[in-house]
N, C-alpha and C positions, 0 to 999 in steps of 0.2 A: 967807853961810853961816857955819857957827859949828859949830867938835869939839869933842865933852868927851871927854876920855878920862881914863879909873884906870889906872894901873899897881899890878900886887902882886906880891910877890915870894912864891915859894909854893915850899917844900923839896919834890924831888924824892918823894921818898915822899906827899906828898899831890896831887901833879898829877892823878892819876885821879880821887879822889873832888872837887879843886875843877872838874877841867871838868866832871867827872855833874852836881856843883850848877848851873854857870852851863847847861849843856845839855839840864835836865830843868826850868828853873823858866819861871814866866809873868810873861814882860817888860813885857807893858802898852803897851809901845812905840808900839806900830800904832795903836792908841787916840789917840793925841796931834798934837793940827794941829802942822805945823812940823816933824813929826818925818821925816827922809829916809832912812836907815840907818842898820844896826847892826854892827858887827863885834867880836868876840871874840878877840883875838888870841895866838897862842903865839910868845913869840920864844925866844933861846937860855939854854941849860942854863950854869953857872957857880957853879962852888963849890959843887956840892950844893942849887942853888936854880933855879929858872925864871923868867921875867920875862914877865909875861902883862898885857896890856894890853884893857880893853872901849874901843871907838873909837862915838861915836855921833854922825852928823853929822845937823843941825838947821838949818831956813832961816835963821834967826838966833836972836841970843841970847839975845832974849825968849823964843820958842817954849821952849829949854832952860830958862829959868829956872821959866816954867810948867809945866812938864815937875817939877820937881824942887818945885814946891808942889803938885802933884796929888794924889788920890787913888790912881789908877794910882801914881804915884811909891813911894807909901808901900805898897802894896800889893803891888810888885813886892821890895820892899826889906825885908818886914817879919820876914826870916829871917837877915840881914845880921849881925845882932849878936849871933847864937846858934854855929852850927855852924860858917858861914863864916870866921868870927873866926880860928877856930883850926885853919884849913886854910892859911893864910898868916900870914906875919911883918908885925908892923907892923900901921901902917895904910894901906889905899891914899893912893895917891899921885894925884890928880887936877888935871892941868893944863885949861886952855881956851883955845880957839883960836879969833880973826876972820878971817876968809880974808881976805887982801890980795893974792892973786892967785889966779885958776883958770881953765885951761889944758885944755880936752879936746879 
């Protein structure tokens, strides 16, 4: 199994219009072998900022890496560098993860 996640940090005054983007757009997701879920995440407020992570868990991490050569990929993304830019600080933050243990 294999997470990718972004982290973004997004000032309080745009938290509403960045979750309407991430919760009105077309992910492509489901289209893709490998692909397991998706999660969206809001964590805590600090200093006038939010800490909002997308979690996307994958059989492993070929599927994500195909995942991210896709057409889907680029089609779900191709608004990314317009409006969303400048609903958060930065640029995300993207870690990846191999499961070395799992436990249900």
């Amino acid at each position: 199994m294999y997470l990718a996640m972004n982290r973004f940090t997004v000032p309080t005054e745009n938290a509403e219009a960045f979750e309407a983007l991430w919760l009105g757009r077309d992910s492509h997701l489901k289209e893709m072998d490998g692909f397991v879920e998706f999660h969206m995440l809001k964590g805590p407020e600090t200093d006038g900022t939010i800490l909002y992570a997308s979690h996307t868990v994958w059989a492993d991490e070929e599927a994500f890496r195909a995942w991210t050569r896709s057409d889907a990929f680029r089609a779900s993304h191709k608004s990314a560098g317009s409006s969303a830019q400048k609903l958060h600080q930065g640029t995300p933050t993207f870690e990846g993860f191999s499961t070395l243990q799992h436990i249900r």
